[in-house]
KOLMI-607820 format. One record per residue (C-alpha): x, y, z. Coordinates in nm, 2 decimals. Example, Ala and Ser with C-alpha at 12.3 -4.5 7.8 and 13.67 -1.06 7.14 Angstrom:
2
+--------+--------+--------+
:      x :      y :      z :
+--------+--------+--------+
:   1.23 :  -0.45 :   0.78 :
:   1.37 :  -0.11 :   0.71 :
+--------+--------+--------+
//
This chain:
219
+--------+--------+--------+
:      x :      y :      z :
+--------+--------+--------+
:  19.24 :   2.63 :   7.22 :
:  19.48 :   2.64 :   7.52 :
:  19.63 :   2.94 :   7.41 :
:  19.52 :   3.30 :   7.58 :
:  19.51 :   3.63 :   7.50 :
:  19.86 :   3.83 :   7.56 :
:  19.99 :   3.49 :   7.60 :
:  20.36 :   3.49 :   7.48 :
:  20.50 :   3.19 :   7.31 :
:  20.90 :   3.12 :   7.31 :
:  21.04 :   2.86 :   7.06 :
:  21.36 :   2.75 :   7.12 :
:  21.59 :   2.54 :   6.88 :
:  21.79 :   2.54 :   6.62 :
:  21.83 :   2.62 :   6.23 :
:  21.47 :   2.45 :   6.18 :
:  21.33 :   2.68 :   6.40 :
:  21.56 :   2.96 :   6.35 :
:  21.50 :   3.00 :   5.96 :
:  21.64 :   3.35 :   5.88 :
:  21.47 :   3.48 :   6.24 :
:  21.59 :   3.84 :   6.40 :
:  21.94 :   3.71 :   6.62 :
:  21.94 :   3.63 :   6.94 :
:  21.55 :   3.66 :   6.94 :
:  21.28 :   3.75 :   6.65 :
:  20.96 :   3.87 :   6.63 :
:  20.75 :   4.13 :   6.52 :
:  20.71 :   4.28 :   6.21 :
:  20.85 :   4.23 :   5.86 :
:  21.05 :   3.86 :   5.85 :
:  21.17 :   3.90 :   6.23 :
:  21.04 :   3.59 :   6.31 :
:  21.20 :   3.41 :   6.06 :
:  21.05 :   3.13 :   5.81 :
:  20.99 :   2.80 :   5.98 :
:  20.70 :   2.66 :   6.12 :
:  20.71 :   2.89 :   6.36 :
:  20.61 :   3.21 :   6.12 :
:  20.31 :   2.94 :   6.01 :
:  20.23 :   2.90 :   6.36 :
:  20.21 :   3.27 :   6.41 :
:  20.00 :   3.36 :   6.05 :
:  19.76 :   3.06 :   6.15 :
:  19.69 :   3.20 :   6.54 :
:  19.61 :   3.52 :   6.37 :
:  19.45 :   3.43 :   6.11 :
:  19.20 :   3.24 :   6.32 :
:  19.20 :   3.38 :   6.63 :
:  19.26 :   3.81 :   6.53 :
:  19.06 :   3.82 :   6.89 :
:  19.36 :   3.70 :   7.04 :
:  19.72 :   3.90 :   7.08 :
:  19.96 :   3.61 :   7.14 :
:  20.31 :   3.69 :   7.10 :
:  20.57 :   3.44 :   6.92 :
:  20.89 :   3.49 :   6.97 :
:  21.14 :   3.30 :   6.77 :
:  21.45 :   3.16 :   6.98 :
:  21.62 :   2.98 :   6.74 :
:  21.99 :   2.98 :   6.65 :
:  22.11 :   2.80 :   6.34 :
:  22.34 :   2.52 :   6.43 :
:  22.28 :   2.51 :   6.78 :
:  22.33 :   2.19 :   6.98 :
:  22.16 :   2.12 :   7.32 :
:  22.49 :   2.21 :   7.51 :
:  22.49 :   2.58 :   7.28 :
:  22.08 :   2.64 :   7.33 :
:  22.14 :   2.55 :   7.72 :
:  22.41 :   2.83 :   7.75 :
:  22.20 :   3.07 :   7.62 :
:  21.87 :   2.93 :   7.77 :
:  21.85 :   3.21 :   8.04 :
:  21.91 :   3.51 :   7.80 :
:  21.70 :   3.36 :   7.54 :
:  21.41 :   3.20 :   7.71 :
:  21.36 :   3.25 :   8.09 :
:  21.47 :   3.61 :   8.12 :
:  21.18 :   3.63 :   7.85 :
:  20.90 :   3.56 :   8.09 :
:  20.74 :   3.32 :   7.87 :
:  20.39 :   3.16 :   7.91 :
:  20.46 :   2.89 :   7.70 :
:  20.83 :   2.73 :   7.59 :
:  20.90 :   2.52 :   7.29 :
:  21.20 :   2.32 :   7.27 :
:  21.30 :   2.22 :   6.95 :
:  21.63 :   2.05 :   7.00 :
:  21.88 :   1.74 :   6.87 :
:  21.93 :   1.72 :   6.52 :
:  22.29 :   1.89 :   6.56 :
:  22.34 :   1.71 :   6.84 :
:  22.31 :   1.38 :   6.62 :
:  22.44 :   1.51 :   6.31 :
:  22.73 :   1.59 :   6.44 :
:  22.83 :   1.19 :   6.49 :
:  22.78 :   1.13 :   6.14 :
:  22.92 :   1.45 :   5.94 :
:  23.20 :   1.55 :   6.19 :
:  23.33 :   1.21 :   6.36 :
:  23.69 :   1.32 :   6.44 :
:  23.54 :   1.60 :   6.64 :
:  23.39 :   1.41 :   6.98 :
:  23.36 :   1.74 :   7.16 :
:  23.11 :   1.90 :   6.87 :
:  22.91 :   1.58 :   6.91 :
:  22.65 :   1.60 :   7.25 :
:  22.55 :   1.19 :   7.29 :
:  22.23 :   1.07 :   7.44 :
:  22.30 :   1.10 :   7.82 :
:  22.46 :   1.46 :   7.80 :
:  22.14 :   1.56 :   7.55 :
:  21.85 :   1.40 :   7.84 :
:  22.07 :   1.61 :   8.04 :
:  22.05 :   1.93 :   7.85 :
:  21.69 :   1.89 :   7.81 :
:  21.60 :   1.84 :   8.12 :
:  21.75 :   2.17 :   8.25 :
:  21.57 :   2.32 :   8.02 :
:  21.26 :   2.18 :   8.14 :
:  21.36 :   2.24 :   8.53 :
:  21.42 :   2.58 :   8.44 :
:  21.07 :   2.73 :   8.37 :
:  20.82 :   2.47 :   8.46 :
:  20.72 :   2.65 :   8.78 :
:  20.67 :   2.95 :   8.60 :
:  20.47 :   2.85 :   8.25 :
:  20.12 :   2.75 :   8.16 :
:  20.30 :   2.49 :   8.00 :
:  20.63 :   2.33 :   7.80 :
:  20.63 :   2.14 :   7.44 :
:  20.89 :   1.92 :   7.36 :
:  20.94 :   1.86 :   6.98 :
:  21.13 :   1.62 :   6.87 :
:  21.43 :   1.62 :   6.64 :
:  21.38 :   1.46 :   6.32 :
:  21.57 :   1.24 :   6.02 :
:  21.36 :   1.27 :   5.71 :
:  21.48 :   0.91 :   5.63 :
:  21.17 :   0.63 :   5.66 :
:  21.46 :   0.33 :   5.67 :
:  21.48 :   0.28 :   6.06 :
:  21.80 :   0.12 :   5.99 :
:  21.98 :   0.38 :   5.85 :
:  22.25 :   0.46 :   6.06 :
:  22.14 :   0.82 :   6.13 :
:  21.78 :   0.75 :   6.15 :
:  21.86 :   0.50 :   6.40 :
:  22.00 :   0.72 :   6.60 :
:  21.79 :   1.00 :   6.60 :
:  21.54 :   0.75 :   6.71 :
:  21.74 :   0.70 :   7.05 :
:  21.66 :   1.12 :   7.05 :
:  21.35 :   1.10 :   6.98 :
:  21.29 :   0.85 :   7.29 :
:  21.42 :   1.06 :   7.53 :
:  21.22 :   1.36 :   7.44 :
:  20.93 :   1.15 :   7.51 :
:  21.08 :   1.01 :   7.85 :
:  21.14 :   1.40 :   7.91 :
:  20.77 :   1.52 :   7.81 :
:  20.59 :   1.18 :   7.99 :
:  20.77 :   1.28 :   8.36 :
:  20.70 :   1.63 :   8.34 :
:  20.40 :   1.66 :   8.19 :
:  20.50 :   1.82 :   7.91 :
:  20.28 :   1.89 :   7.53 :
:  20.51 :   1.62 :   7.31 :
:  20.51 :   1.64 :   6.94 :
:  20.65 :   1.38 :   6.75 :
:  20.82 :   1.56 :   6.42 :
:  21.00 :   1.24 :   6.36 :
:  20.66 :   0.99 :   6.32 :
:  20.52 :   1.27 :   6.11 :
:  20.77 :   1.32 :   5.86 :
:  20.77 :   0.87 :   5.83 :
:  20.43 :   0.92 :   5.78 :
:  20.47 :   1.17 :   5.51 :
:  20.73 :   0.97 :   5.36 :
:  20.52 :   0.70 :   5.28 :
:  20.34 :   0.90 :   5.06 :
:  20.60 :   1.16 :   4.93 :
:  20.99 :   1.15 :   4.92 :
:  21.14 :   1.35 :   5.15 :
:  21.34 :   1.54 :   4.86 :
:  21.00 :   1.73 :   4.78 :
:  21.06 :   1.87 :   5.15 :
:  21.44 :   1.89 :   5.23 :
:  21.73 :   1.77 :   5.01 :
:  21.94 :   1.71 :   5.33 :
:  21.62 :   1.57 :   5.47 :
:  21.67 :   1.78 :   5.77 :
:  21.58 :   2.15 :   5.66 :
:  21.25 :   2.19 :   5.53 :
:  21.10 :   2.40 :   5.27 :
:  20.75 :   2.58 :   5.34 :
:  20.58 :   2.22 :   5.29 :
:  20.76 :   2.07 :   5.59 :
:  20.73 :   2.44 :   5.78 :
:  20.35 :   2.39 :   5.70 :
:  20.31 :   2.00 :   5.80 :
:  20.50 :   2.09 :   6.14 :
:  20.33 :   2.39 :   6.25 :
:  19.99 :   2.17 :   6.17 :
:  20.12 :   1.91 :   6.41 :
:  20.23 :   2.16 :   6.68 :
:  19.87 :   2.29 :   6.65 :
:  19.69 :   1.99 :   6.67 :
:  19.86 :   1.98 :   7.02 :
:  19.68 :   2.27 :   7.13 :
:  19.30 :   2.26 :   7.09 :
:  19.34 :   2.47 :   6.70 :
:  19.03 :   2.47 :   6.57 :
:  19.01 :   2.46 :   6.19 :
:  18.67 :   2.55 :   6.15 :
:  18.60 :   2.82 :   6.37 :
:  18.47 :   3.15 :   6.22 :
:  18.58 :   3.49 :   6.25 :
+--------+--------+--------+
//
């Protein structure tokens, strides 16, 4: 497992990261760090590795856009001395074309978002033991749907992104089509974006299986 002890992990994103976390950052006791895949991430390091103190901090801000989590980025990530950063980033950015198209500044298109995340990227790369770039999702398995189409175009750059820097690239958007040709998304997320505990659980499984988790190792 790639992950040491007194590591600190910092996830960054938005509302599907965020999940009812402690504002501007969570973690801790009680339901600081909020109820996302991220709080499944944390109760599977522990529960499997109790050798290991890693710290998860939860950086995500409900409704945040690349352009809002790149304003705060400094505060909220690098002045956090992580070991490890998770960016989580894009849905808004995309949603925003679809549920708010007379408002073009709300809306962050493709090259502003490769952009964004890039910065991101630049910003703590020297200074990390490494950098995961998740990828926004659209729980819709039609490629053609407008929106899914779109996310798609997302989803590519964050793989551009993780390819040139050698970053740890989970693709949220391949596993939730995969789900979906088994389950409909509705037993996951009405508004196939935010998930219930089922998604939380399937994407802190695929974040894990990034990072040398090993299921069957013993207390």
């Amino acid at each position: 497992m790639i992950f040491e002890d007194m590591d600190r992990i910092v996830f960054a994103g938005d509302s599907v990261t965020d999940m009812g976390s402690e504002q501007p950052v969570g973690e801790g006791l009680f339901d600081n760090v909020g109820r996302s895949y991220v709080r499944v991430i944390e109760n599977m390091l522990i529960t499997y590795y109790p050798e290991l103190r890693i710290r998860v901090t939860n950086s995500g801000i409900s409704g945040n856009t690349s352009r809002d989590l790149l304003e705060r980025y400094d505060r909220d990530v690098v002045s956090l001395d992580p070991d490890w950063v998770s960016i989580c980033i894009g849905i808004n950015d995309v949603w925003r074309q679809f549920d708010s198209p007379a408002i073009p500044e709300a809306q962050v298109m493709p090259d502003e978002y490769e952009k964004n995340v890039e910065k991101m990227i630049l910003a703590v790369k020297d200074n990390v033991k490494g950098i995961f770039i998740l990828t926004p999702y659209y729980m819709e398995p039609n490629r053609e749907d407008m929106m899914r189409k779109r996310m798609d175009e997302y989803v590519s750059i964050c793989k551009k992104l993780a390819d040139k820097y050698n970053c740890i690239f989970v693709d949220f958007q391949k596993m939730y089509e995969d789900f979906c040709k088994i389950r409909h998304s509705s037993c996951i997320a009405w508004d196939r974006v935010h998930p219930n505990q089922i998604g939380a659980t399937l994407m802190a499984k695929e974040f894990l299986d990034k990072c040398g988790f090993d299921y069957n190792k013993k207390i």
